[in-house]
MARMAR-267149 format. One record per residue (C-alpha): residue number from 1; residue in one letter; x, y, z. Coordinates in pm, 1 decimal. Example, Ala and Ser with C-alpha at 12.3 -4.5 7.8 and 13.67 -1.06 7.14 Angstrom:
pos  code  c1  c2  c3
1  a  1230.0  -450.0  780.0
2  s  1367.0  -106.0  714.0
REM end
This chain:
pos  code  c1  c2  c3
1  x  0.0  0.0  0.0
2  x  136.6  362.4  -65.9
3  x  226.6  537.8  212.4
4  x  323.1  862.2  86.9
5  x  57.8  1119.1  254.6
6  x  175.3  1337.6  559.1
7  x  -135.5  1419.5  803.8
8  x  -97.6  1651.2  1038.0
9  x  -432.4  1643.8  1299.1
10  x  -591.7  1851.0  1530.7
11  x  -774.4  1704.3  1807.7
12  x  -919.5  1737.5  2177.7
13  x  -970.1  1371.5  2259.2
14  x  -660.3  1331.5  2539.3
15  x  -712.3  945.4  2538.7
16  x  -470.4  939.5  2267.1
17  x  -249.7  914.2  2504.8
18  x  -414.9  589.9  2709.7
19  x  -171.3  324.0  2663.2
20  x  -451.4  65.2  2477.6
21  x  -734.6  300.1  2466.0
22  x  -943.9  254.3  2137.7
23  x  -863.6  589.3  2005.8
24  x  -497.7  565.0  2082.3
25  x  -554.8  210.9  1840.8
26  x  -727.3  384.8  1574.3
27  x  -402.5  646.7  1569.3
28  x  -194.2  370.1  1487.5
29  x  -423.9  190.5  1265.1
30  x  -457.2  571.9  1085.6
31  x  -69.1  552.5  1068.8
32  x  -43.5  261.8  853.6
33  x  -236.9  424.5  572.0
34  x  49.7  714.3  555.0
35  x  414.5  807.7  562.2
36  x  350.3  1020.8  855.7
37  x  45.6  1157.7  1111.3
38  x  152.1  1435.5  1329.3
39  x  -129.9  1440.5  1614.5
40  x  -170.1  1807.1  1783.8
41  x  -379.0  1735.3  2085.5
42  x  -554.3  2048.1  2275.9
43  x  -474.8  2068.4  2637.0
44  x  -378.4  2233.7  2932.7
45  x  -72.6  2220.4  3139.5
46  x  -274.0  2111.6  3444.4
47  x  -317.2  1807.0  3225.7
48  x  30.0  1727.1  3277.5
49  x  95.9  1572.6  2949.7
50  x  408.1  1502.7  2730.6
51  x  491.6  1445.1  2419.1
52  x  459.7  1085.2  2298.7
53  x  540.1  875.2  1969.5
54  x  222.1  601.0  1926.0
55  x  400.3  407.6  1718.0
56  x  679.7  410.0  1418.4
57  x  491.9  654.3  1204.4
58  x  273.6  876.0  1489.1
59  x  336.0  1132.3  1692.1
60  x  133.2  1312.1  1955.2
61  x  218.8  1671.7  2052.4
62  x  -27.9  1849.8  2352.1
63  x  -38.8  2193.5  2351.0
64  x  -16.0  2221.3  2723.3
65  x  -178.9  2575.2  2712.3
66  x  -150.9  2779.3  3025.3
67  x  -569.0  2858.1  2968.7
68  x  -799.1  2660.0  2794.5
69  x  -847.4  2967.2  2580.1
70  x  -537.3  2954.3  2480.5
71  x  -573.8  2628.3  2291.6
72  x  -636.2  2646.7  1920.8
73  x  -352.1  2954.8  1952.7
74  x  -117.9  2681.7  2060.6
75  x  -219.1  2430.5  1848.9
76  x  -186.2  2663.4  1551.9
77  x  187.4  2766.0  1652.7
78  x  286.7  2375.9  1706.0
79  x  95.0  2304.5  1345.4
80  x  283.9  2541.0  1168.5
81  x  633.1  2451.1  1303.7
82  x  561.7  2092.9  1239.0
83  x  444.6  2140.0  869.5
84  x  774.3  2312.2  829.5
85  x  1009.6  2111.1  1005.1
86  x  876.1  1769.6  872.7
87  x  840.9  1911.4  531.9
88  x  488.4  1905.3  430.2
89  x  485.7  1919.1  34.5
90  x  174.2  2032.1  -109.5
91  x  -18.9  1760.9  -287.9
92  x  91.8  1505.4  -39.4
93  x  -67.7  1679.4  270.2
94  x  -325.1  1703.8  447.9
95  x  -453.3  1885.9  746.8
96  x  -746.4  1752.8  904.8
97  x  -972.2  1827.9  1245.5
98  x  -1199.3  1622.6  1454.1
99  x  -1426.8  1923.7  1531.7
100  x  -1485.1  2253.8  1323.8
101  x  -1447.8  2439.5  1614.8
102  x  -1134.9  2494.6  1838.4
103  x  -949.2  2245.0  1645.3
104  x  -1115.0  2323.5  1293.6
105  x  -950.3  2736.6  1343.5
106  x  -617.2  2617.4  1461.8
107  x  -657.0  2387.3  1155.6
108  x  -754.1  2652.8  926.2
109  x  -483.0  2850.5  1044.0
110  x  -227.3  2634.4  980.5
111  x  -371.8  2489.9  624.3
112  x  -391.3  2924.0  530.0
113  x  -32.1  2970.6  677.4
114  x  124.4  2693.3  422.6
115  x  -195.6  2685.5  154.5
116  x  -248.4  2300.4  225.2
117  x  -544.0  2151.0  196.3
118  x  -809.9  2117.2  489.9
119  x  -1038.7  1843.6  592.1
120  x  -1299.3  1875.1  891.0
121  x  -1457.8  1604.1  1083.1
122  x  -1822.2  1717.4  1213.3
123  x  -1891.7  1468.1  1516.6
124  x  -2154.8  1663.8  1674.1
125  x  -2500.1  1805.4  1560.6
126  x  -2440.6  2204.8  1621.1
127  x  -2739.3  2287.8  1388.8
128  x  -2955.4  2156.0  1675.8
129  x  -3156.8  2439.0  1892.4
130  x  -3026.7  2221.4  2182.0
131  x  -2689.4  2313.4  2112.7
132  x  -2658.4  2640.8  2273.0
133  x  -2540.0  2879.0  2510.3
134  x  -2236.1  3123.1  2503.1
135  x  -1925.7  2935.7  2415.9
136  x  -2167.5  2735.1  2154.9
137  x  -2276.0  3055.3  2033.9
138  x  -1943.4  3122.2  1994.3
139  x  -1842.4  2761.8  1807.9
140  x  -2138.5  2810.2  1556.7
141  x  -1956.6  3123.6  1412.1
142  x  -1627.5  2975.5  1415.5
143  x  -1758.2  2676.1  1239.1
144  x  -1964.2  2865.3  968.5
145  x  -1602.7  3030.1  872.4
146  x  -1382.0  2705.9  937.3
147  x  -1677.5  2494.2  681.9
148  x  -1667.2  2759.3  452.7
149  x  -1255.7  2758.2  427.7
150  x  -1256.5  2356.7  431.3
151  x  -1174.7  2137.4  123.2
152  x  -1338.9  1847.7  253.6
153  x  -1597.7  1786.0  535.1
154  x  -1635.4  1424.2  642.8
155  x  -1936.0  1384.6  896.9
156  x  -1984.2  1082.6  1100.2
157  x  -2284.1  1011.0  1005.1
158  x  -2187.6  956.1  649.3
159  x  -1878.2  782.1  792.4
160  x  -1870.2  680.3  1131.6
161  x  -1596.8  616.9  1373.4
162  x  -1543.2  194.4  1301.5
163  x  -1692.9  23.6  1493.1
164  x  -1524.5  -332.1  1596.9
165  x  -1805.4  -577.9  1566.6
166  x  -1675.3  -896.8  1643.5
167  x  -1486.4  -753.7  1912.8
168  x  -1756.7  -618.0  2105.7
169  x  -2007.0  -924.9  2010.9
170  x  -1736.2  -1179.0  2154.1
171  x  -1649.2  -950.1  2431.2
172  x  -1633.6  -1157.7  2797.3
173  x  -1884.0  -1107.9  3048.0
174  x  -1638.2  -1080.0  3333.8
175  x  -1898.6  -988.5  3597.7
176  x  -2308.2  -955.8  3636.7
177  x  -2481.3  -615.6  3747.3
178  x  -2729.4  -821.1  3920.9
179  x  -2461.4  -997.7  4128.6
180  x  -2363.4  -644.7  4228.4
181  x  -2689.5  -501.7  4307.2
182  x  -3059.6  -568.0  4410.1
183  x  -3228.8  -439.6  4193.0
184  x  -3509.9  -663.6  3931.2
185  x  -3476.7  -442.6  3651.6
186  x  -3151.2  -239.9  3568.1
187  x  -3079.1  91.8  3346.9
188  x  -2799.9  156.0  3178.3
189  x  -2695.4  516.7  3053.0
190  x  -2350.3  547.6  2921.2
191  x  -2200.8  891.3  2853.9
192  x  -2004.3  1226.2  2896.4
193  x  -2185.3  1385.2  3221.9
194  x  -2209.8  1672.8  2985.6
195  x  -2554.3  1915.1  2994.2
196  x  -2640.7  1777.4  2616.8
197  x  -2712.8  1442.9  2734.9
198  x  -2979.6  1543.7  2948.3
199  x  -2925.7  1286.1  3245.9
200  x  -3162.0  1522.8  3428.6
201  x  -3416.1  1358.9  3212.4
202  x  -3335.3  996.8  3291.4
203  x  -3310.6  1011.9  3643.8
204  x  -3657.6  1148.0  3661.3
205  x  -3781.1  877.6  3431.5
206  x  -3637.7  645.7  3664.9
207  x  -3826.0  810.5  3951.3
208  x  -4120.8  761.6  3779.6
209  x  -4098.7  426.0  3683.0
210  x  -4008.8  346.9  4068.2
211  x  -4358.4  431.7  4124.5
212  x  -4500.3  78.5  4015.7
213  x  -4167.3  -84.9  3972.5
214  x  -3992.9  7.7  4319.4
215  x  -3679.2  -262.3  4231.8
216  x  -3549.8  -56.1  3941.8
217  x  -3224.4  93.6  3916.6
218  x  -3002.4  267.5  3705.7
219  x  -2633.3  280.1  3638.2
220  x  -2471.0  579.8  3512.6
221  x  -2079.6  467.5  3325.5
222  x  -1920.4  838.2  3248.3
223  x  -1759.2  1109.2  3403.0
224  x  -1761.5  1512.1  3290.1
225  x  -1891.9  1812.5  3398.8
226  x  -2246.4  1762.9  3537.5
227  x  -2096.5  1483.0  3798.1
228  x  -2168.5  1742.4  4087.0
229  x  -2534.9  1877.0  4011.0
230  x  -2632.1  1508.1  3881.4
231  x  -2577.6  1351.4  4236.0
232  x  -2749.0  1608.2  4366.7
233  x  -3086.5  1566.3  4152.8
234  x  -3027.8  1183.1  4286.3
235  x  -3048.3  1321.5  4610.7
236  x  -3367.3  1562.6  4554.4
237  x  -3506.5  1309.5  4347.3
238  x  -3479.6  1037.6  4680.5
239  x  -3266.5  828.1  4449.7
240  x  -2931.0  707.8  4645.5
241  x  -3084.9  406.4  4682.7
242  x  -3154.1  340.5  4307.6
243  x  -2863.4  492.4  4121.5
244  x  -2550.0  389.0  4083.1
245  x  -2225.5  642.4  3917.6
246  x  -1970.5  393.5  3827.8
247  x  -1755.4  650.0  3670.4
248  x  -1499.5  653.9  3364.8
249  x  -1462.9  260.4  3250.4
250  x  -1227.1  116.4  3024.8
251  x  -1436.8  -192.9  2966.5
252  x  -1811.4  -173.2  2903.1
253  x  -1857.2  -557.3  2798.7
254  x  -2004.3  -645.7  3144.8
255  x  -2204.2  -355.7  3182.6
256  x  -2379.3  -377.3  2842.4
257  x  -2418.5  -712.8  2831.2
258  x  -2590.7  -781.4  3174.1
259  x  -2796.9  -454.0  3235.1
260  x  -3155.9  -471.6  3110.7
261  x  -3192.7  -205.7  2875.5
262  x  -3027.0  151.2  2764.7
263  x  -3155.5  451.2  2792.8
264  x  -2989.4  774.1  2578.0
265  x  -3173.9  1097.3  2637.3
266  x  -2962.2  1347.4  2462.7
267  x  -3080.9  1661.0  2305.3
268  x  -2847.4  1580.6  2016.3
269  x  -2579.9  1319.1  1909.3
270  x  -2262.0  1364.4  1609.6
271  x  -2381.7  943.2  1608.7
272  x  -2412.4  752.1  1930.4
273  x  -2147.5  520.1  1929.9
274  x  -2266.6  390.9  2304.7
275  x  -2603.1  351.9  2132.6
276  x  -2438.6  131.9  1875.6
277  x  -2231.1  -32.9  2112.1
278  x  -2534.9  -147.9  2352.4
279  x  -2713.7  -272.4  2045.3
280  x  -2433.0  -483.9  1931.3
281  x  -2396.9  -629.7  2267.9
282  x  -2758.1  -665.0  2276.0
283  x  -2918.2  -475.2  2501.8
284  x  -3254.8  -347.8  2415.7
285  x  -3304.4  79.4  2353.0
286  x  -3521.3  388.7  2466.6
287  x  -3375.3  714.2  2274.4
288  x  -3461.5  1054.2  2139.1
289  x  -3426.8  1010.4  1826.7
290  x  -3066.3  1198.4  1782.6
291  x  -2788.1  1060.5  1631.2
292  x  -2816.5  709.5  1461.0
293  x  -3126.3  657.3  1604.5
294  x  -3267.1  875.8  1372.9
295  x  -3203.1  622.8  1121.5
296  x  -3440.5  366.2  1346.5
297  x  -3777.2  244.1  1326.2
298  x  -3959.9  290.8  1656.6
299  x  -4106.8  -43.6  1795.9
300  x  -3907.4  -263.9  1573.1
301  x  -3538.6  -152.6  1628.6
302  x  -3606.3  58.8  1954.5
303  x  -3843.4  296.7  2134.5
304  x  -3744.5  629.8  1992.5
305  x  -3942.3  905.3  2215.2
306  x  -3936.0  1291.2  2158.3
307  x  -3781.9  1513.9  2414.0
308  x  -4032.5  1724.2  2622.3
309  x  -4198.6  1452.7  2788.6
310  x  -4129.5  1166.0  3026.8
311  x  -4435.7  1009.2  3076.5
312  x  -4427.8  824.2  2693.9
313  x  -4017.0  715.9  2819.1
314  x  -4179.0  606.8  3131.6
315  x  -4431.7  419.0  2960.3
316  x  -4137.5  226.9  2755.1
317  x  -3944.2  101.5  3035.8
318  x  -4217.8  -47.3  3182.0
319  x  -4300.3  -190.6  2832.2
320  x  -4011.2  -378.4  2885.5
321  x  -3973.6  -465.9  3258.5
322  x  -4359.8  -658.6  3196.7
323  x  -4308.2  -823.7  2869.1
324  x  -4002.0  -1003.2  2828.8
325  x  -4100.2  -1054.8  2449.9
326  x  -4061.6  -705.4  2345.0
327  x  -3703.4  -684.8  2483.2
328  x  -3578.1  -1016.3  2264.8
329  x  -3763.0  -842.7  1956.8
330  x  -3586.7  -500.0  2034.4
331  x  -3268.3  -625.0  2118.6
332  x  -3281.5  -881.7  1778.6
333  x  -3413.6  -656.8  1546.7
334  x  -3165.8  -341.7  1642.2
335  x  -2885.4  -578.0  1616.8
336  x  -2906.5  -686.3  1301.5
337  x  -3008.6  -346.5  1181.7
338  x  -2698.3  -198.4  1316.5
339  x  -2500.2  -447.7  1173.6
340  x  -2630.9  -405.2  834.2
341  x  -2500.4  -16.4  866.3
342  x  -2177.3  -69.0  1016.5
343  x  -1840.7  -103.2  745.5
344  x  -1609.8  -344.3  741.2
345  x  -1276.6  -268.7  869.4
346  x  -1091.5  -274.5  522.5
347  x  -1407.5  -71.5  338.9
348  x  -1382.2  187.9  667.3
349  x  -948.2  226.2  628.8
350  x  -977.3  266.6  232.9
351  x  -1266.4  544.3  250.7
352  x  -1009.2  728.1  508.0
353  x  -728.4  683.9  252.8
354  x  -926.5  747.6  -4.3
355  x  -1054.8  1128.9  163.5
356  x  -718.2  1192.0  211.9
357  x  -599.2  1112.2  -92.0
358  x  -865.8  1338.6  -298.6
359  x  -842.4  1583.5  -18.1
360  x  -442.7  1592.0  -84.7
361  x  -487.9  1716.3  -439.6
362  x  -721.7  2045.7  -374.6
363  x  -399.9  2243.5  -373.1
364  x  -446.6  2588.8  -304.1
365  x  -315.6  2865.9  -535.0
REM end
């Protein structure tokens, strides 16, 4: 395979630096498909990260900004000096960002500095009316600019992060939720504790549904921002008893594949790989329909509900906890729809190539 592409690639996601984390994989796996991919990761120095070479052919360079503000300014001094040091030749580079944000302007930056050609990655839906407040506010301006500068655009809904099949299918079950706590019927959320996935919403569903069905409980696998004020709904809410934060995990196999059902009540979604990933494992869904999900049928591959309302979400779980029917249909019938969307691992690898490659060629005059 020719290898002959230089990438250089702006990104927030600081995992890339987990020794075995899935994104830190994909890096190398990116790697194989060029001569070089220079990673400039957005961070702080309170992060306390260092530079680190993933493999042979990848590199990973934080911008251990003093502010968080000062980020994409960073990111666009490092870009530039790599481009030049590494020599960058125009037709056989690429710049590329996982957001058209923060990273998409230090992107831009650097692609206008050295005319190279830009490609954005659009994980998130920022046309949503959910997706607001000031700093979004902000990001929907720098995006219009960054989108309107970009060569490419490669949205993950046209082209999703891969998703490992097989590997998540034959995952081991290495321990059983209901081993670890008393509850009949258990919920699983998994996700940032970030305000656009509307926890707020499930715990009060859960509340609800503890009305009739007093031995359900949820389980809540992420960590973020909203950690603080979610505990404290729990308490308001007279939850402790029923909810469960098991924090950041590595390994969701166990989780997924011994809960009862997932719940994802996000006001929007780029995809839902969690979504994807409870299906595959076989766990049945309630949604709002954001994401993938919008690509469902409700009642045959999930219950997709509308946000604004808990009562018809309420109505679903109990669906489920009193006929054990409807689960096995959900749970069969998302699974093989899910599979019938996902790429293979080759077709996935040669589209990135391939965007790359055509990318490459829109050489700026």
């Amino acid at each position: 395979m020719e290898r002959n592409l230089k990438v250089l690639m702006i990104s927030s996601d600081r995992k890339v630096l987990d020794k075995g984390s899935a994104v830190s994989e994909r890096m190398k796996e990116y790697g194989t498909l060029v001569e070089e991919l220079h990673i400039v990761l957005l961070s702080d120095l309170g992060h306390g990260l260092k530079e680190k070479q993933l493999s042979e052919n990848v590199w990973v360079y934080p911008t251990n900004s003093f502010i968080n503000f000062l980020r994409p300014l960073d990111a666009t001094r490092i870009g530039k000096k790599i481009v030049f040091e590494k020599k960058f030749v125009r037709g056989l580079s690429v710049i590329t960002t996982q957001d058209p944000f923060e990273c998409g302007w230090a992107g831009m930056k650097v692609a206008k500095k050295w005319r190279l050609p830009l490609e954005v990655q659009i994980h998130t839906n920022f046309h949503s009316p959910y997706f607001s407040g000031f700093l979004n506010s902000i990001r929907k301006i720098i995006a219009k600019k960054v989108l309107a500068y970009a060569d490419s655009v490669r949205d993950v809904k046209t082209l999703p992060i891969y998703v490992d099949k097989e590997k998540i299918e034959n995952a081991p079950i290495k321990f059983d939720l209901h081993a670890r706590y008393p509850w009949r019927f258990i919920i699983l959320a998994v996700s940032r504790l970030a305000p656009e996935k509307n926890l707020g919403l499930a715990l009060e569903i859960l509340r609800m549904v503890r009305e009739r069905y007093p031995d359900t409980g949820m389980i809540i696998v992420g960590s973020g921002s909203e950690a603080k004020s979610l505990k404290l709904k729990v308490k308001s809410l007279g939850l402790e008893e029923a909810v469960e934060f098991a924090g950041w995990q590595d390994s969701l196999a166990s989780f997924y594949k011994t809960a009862n059902a997932f719940i994802q009540t996000s006001f929007f979604e780029g995809y839902g790989l969690s979504l994807v990933e409870a299906g595959l494992s076989g766990l049945p869904v309630i949604t709002t329909p954001v994401g993938i999900a919008t690509e469902l049928t409700h009642g045959k591959d999930a219950y997709i509900y509308p946000l604004g309302d808990a009562g018809p979400f309420v109505n679903g779980v109990m669906d489920l906890i009193e006929n054990n029917h409807k689960r096995e249909n959900l749970r069969t019938n998302l699974k093989h729809t899910l599979e019938s969307k996902l790429f293979s691992k080759d077709d996935y690898m040669a589209q990135i190539k391939s965007n790359w490659e055509e990318t490459a060629k829109k050489v700026k005059v």
